[in-house]
Structure formats: structure tokens, C-alpha cells
PyMOL commands that place a pseudoatom at each C-alpha (Angstrom):
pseudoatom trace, name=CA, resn=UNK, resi=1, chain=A, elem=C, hetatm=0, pos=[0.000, 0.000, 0.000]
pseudoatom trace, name=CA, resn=UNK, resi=2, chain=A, elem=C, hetatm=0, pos=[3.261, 2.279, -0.574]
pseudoatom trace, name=CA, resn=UNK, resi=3, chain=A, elem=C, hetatm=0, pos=[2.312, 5.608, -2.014]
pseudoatom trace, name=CA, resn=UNK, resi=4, chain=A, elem=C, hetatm=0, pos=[-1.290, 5.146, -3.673]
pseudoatom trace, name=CA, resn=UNK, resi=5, chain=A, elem=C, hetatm=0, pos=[-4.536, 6.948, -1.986]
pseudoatom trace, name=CA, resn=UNK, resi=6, chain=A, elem=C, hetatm=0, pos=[-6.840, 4.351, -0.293]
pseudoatom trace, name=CA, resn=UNK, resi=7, chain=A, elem=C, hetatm=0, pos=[-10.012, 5.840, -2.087]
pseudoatom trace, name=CA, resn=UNK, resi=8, chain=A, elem=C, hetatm=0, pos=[-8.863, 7.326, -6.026]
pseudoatom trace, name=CA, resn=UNK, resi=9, chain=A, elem=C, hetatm=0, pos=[-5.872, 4.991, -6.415]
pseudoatom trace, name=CA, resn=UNK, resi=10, chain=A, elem=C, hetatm=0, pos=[-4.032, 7.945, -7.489]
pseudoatom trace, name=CA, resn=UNK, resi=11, chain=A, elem=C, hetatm=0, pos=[-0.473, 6.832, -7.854]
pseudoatom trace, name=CA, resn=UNK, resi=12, chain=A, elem=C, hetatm=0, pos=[3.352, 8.088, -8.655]
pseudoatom trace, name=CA, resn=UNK, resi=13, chain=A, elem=C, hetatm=0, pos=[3.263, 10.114, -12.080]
pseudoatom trace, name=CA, resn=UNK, resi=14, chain=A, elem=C, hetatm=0, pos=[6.222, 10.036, -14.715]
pseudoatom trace, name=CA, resn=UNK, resi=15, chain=A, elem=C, hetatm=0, pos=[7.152, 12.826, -16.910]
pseudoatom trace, name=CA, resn=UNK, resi=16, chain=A, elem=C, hetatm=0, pos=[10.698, 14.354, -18.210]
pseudoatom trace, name=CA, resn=UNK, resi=17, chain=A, elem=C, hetatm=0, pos=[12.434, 17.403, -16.763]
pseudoatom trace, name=CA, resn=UNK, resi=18, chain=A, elem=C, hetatm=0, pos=[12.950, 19.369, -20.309]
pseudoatom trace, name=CA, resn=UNK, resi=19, chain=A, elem=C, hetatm=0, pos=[15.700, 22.032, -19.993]
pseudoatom trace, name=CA, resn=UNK, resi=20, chain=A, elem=C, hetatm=0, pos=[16.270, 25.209, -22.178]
pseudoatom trace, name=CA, resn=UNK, resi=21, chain=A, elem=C, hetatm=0, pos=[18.570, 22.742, -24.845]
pseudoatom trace, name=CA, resn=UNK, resi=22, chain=A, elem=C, hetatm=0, pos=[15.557, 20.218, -25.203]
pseudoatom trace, name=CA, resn=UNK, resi=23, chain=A, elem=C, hetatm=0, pos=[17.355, 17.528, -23.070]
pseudoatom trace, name=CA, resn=UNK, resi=24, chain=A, elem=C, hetatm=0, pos=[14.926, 15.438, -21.119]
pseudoatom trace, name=CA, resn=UNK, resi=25, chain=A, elem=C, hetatm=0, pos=[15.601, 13.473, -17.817]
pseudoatom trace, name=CA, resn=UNK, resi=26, chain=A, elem=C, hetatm=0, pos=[12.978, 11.368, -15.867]
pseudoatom trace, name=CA, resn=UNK, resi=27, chain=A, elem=C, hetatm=0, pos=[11.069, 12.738, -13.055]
pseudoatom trace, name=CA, resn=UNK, resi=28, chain=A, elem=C, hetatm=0, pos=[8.921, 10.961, -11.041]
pseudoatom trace, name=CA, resn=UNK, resi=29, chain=A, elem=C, hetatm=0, pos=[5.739, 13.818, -9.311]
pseudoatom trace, name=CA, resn=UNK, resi=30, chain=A, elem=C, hetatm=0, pos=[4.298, 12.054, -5.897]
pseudoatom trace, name=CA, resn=UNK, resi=31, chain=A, elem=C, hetatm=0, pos=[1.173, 12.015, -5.070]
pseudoatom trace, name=CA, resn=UNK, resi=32, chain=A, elem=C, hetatm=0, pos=[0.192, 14.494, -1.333]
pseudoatom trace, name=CA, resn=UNK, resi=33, chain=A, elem=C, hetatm=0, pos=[-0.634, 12.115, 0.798]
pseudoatom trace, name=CA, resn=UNK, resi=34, chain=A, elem=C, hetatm=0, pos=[-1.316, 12.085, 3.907]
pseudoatom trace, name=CA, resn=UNK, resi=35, chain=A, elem=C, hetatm=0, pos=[-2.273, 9.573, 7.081]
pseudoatom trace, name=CA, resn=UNK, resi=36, chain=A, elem=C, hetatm=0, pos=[-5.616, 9.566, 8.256]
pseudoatom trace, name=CA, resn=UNK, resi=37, chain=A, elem=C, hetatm=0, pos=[-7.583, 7.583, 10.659]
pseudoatom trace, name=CA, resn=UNK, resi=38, chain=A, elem=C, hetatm=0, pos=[-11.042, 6.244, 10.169]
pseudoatom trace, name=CA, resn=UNK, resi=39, chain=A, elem=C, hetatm=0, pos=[-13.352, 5.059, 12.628]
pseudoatom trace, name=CA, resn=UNK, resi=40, chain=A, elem=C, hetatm=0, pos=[-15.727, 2.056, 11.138]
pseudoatom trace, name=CA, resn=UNK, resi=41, chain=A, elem=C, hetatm=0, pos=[-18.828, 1.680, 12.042]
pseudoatom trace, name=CA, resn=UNK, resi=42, chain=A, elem=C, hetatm=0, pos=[-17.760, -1.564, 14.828]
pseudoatom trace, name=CA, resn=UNK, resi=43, chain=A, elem=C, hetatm=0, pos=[-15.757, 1.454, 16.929]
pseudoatom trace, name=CA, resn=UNK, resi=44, chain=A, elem=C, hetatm=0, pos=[-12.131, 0.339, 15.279]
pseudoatom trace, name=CA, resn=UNK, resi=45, chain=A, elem=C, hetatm=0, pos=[-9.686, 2.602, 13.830]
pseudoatom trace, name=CA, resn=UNK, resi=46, chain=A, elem=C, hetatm=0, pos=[-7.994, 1.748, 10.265]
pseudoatom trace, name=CA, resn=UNK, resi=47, chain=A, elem=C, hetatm=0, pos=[-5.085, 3.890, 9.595]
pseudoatom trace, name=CA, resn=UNK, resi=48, chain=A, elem=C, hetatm=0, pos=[-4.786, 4.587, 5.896]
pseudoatom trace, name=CA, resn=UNK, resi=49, chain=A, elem=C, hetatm=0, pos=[-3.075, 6.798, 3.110]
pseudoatom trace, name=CA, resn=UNK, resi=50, chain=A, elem=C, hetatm=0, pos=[-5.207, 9.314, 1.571]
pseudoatom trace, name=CA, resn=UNK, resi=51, chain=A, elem=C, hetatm=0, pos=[-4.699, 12.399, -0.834]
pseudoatom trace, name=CA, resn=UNK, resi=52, chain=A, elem=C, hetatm=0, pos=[-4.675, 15.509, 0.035]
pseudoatom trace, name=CA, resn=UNK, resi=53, chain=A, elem=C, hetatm=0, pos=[-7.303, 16.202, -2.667]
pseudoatom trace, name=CA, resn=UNK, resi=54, chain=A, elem=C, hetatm=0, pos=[-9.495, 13.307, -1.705]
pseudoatom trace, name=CA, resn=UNK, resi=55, chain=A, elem=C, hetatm=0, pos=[-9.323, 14.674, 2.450]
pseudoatom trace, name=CA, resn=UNK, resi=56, chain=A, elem=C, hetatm=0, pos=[-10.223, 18.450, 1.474]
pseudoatom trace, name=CA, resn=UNK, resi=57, chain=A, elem=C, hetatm=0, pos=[-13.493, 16.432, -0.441]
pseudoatom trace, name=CA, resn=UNK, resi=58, chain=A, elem=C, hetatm=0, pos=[-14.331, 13.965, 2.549]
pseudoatom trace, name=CA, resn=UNK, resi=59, chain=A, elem=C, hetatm=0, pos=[-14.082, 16.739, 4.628]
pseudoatom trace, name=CA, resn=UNK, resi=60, chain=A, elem=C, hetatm=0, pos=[-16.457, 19.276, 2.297]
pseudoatom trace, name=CA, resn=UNK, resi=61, chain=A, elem=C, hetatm=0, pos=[-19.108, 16.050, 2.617]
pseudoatom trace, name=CA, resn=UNK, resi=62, chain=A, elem=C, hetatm=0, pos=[-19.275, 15.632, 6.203]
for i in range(1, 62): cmd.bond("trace and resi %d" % i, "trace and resi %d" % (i + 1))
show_as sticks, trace
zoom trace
């Protein structure tokens, strides 16, 4: 469960760095996630990674 949000799947994105001369190198953009805990609805706590993106929307809902 390394770097993907728990709810959109939204993973690691790859692109090229393009400088000035047109040379490209690899760059890989991160996802903003974050650690949240969740209470189900037995009283339990699951700790899981969500996005930044995804919290500000879960948040807007409640």
C-alpha cells in the first residue's frame, strides 16, 4: 500500500524534466498524501493513506 490513496488509487506520475537545450531526464511527481484515521462503524480505527485532494473532499461532505 506504498504511495497510492486508499479511495482514487491515485499513484506516482512520470514525466521528463525538459531544460532550455531540449534535453529530457525522468522525473517521477508524488502524489500528497497524507495519514488519516477512520473510525468504522464496529468502533475500530484503520489507519490509511489518503490524498490531500481526496481529504479536502471527505471533509467538504461531512
Amino acid at each position: 500500500m506504498a504511495r497510492k490513496c486508499f479511495f482514487t488509487g491515485k499513484g506516482p506520475m512520470v514525466g521528463n524534466n525538459v531544460s532550455h537545450a531540449n534535453n529530457k531526464n525522468k522525473k517521477r511527481s508524488l502524489p500528497n498524501l497524507r495519514s488519516v484515521r477512520i473510525k468504522l462503524e464496529d468502533g475500530t480505527s484503520l489507519k490509511i493513506k489518503v490524498a490531500a485532494s481526496t481529504l479536502r473532499t471527505m471533509k467538504k461532505k461531512s
